[in-house]
N, C-alpha and C positions, 0 to 999 in steps of 0.2 A: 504494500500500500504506500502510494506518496501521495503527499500533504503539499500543499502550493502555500508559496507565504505572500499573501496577500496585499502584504505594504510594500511587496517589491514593485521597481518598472515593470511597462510591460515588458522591456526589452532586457530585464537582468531578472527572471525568474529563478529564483534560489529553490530547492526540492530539500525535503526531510525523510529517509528513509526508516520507517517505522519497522520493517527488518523482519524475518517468517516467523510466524507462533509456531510451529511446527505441530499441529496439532493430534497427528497421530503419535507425535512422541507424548504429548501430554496424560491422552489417553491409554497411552502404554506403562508410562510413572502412574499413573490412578490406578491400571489394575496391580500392579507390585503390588505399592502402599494401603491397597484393599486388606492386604494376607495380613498384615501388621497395624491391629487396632490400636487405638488411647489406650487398653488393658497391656498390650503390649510394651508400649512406652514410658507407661506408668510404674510398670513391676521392675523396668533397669534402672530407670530414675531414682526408686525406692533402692535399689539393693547397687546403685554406685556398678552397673555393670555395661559391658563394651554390647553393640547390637551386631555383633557378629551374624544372626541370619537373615538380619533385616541387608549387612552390609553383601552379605554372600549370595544373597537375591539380586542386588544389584548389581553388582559385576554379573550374575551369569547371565542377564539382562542384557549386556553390554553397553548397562548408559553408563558404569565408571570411563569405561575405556575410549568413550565419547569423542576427546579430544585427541586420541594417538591416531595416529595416518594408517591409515588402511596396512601398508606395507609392514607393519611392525605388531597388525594384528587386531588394528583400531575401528572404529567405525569411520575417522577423519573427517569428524563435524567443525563449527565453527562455534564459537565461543557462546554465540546468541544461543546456538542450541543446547552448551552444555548449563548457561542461565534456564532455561525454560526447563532443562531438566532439575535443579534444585528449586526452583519457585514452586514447581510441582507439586517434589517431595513437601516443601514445607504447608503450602496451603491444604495438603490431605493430612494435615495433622502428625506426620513423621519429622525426621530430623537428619536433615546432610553433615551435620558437626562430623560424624563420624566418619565420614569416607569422600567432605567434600576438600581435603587438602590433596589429595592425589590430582585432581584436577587440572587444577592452579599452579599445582608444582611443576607438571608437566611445563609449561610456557620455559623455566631454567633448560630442562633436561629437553625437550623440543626442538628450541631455536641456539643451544649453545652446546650442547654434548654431542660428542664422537661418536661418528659412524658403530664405532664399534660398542660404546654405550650404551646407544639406543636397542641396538640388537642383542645387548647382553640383558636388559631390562625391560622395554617395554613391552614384549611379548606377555612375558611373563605376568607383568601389570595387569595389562588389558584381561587378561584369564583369570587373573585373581590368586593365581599361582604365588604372585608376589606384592608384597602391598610397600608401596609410597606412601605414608600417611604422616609423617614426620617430618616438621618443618623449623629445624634448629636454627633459631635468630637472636631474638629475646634475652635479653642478661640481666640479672638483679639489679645491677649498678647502674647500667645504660639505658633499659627499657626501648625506649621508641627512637631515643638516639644511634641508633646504628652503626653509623660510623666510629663510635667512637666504643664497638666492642671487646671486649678483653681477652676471649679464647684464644689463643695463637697457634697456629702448625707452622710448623718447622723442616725446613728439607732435611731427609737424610739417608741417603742413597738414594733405593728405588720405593722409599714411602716419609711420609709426614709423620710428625710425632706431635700429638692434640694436646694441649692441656687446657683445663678450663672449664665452664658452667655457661647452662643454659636451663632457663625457667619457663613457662608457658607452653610446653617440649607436648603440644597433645598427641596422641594416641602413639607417645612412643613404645609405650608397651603392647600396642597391639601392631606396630609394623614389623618388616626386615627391611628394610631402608629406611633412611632420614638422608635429607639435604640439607647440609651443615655449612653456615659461611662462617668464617676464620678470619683473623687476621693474618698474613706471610709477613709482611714487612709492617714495624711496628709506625705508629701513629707519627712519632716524631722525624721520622727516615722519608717520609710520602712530599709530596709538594700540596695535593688536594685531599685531604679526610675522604674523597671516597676510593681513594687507592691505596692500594694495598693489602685488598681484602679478596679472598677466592673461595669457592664452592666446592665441594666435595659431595661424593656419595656414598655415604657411612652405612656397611652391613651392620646393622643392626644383632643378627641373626650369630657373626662372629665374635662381634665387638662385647658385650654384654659378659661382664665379668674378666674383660681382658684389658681393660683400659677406660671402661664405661662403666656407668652407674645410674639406675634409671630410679627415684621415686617419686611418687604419686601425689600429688597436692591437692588433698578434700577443698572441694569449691562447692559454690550453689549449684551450679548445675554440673548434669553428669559427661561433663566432655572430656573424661579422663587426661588432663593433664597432667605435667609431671615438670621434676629438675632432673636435667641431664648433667650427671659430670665426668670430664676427662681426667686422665691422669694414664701421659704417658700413653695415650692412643695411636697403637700403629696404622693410618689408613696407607693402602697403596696409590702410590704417585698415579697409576693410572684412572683413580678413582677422580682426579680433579677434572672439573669439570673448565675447559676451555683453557683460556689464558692465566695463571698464576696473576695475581694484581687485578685482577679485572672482573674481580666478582660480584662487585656490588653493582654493578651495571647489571649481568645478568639477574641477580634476582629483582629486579624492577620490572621485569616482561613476566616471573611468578606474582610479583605483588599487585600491578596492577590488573592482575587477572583475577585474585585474589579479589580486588576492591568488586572488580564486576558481578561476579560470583555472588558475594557473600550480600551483596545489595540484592540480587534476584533472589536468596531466602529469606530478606528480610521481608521484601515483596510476599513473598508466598505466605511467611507469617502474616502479614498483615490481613491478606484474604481472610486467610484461616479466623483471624480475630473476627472480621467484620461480619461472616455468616454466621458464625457464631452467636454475633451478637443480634444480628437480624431474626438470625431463628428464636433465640430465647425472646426476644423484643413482640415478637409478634404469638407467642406463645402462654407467657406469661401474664395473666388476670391481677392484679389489683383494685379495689373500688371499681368492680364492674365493669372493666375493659383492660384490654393489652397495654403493658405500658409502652408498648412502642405508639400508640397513639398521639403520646405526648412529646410536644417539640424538646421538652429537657431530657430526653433518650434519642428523639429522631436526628435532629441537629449532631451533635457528637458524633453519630455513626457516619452521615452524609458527609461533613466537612474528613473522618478521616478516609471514607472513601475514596476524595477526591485527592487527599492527598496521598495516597496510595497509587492511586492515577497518575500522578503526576509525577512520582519516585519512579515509576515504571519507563515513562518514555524516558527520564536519564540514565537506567540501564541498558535501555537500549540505542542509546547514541551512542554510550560509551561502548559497547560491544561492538557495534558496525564499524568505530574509528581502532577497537584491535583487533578484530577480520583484515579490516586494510590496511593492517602495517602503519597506520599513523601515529601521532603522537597522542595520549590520551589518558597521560596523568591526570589532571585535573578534570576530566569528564568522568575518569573512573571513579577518583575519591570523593567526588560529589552528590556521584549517583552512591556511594554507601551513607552519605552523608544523610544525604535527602532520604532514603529508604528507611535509613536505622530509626531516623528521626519520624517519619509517617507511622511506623508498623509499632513505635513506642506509643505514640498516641493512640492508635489503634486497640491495643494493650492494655492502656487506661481507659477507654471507654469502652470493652466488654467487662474488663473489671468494675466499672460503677453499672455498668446494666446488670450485670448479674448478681450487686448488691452483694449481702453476706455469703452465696453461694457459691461468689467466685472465690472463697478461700477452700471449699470443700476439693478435694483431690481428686473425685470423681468426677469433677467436671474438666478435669486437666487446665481449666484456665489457669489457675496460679502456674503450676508450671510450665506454661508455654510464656507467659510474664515473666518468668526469673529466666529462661532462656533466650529471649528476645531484648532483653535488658543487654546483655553481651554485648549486643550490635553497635551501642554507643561508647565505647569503652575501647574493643577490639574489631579485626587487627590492630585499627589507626583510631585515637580519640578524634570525635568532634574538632577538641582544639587545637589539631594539629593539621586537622585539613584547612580549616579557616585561615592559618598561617600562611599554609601551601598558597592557599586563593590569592590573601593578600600581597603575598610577595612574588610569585610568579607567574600570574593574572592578570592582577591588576597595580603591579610595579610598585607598592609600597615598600618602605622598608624592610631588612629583614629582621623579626623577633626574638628570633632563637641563636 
């Protein structure tokens, strides 16, 4: 579908690609996410557990493997589609935390790893043989500052020697790989803070108890995270992923995939909030009528409708501008922006629709609330994209 922008000349017509719903993939994430009810979701949330069948039906599905190129074993969709496949999941009431970092990761290991990489890994991926879920960045000390993280590897011979800490490490326990960036050359030896830093593909599978150390950090919600720590980690030099120094470039083609991604589940959450709350709205009797009757219920759900609408098409600009290779930093992070921010409001108006009985567990509203709260917070805070805006946008100074 294209859209005409109306204030143009006649003679400079500008077009908006609103990009394919792919709707038979929609309807193929609905029947999955059928097998896997609120009772399902409910009982791992309770008991702090990984959704291993929920993730194992997806891969044989083959919408994890969404984004890997046909030739490595993939379906070799385009990003819009692997968004429409987590908006899915989330609006049928399921959850991609668990197996949407394989995705996003891919964009590193995709457009920057060896021939001989991809063929030693993504088969394997895409089959579910092997799982990518581990995305080692995050440090106690530095948090959202990146550049300025402290893990080091070290040449020596034909392998790196790791040492160092990583926090927010989710479902490292449940992968055999993680993508791990490092610093090689230390902060003060660089000319730019983003050099100096390179990518690695860490077996999981070997590493664990050999150099590694995984534990688990009880959070609100069940998205099994964890601290990762090195000490004295062997990775093999073929494990780097492209140019040594040059890593923090490539993880910006994972992270901004990331921002697209995780804006289309918040998208999907938000649905999920809003039928939700339509149904209870029109269900629910009080003094002799539905309280959706009442504009103090009706108004709250329409305004976050629309702005659920309107977080939608900035997922989708920003996915059409990384399909074609453009630049789309700040479409991506905006579109998480705008989404995390609709699907929170969203969040707070079936929680006051459903009164006292959105704290009941049986209705899964509070915990699709404490999960959706995330969204603002991670990967990237609110305040950090507003920066990005202000200083690379719209040319104000820099903050940080």
């Amino acid at each position: 579908m294209m859209v005409a922008n109306p204030d143009s000349d006649a003679g400079d017509v500008t077009y908006v690609a609103l990009g394919e719903d792919y709707a038979d993939i929609r309807d193929g994430v609905r029947r999955v996410c059928a097998d896997y009810p609120a009772e399902y979701w409910r009982d791992k949330d309770e008991e702090s557990e990984y959704p291993h069948e929920f993730v194992d039906a997806m891969t044989q599905a083959g919408y994890l493997g969404a984004l890997i190129p046909e030739e490595y074993g993939g379906a070799g969709l385009p990003i819009r589609a692997a968004s429409v496949i987590l908006e899915e999941i989330h609006a049928s009431g399921c959850s991609a935390a668990a197996c949407h970092a394989q995705m996003y990761i891919m964009g590193t290991v995709l457009r920057h790893g060896s021939e001989a990489q991809k063929r030693a890994y993504l088969p394997g991926i895409a089959t579910g043989e092997l799982r990518l879920q581990a995305f080692g960045v995050s440090e106690p000390t530095t948090g959202t500052d990146t550049t300025q993280l402290k893990t080091r590897a070290v040449r020596q011979g034909d392998h790196y020697v790791v040492n160092g800490q990583k926090i927010w490490t989710s479902r490292a326990l449940q992968s055999d790989l993680m993508l791990l960036l490092a610093r090689t050359t230390p902060a003060d030896e660089v000319k730019k803070r983003t050099e100096g830093l390179s990518t690695f593909i860490v077996d999981l599978r070997e590493s664990v108890g050999n150099g590694l150390e995984i534990q688990p950090i009880p959070t609100m919600v069940n998205h099994n995270t964890n601290q990762v720590f090195f000490d004295d980690l062997k990775v093999p030099a073929e494990n780097l992923i492209g140019e040594e120094g040059s890593g923090f470039r490539y993880i910006l083609d994972g992270m901004n995939a990331e921002r697209v991604l995780i804006a289309a589940e918040a998208v999907g959450d938000g649905r999920w909030f809003i039928d939700k709350s339509v149904s209870y709205a029109n269900e629910r009797v009080v003094f002799g009528a539905p309280i959706g009757k009442n504009q103090g219920i009706q108004f709250p759900i329409a305004k976050a409708y629309a702005q659920i609408q309107a977080a939608e098409m900035m997922v989708r600009k920003a996915a059409a501008l990384f399909d074609d290779g453009k630049p789309c930093g700040a479409e991506a992070n905006m579109a998480k922006m705008l989404a995390s921010e609709a699907t929170w409001e969203a969040a707070e108006t079936c929680m006051q629709t459903y009164g006292g009985f959105a704290f009941a567990k049986e209705y899964d509203v509070e915990r699709k609330w404490r999960e959706c709260r995330l969204f603002k917070t991670a990967p990237i805070s609110t305040n950090l994209i507003l920066a990005f805006v202000a200083q690379h946008v719209l040319g104000l100074p820099r903050s940080y």
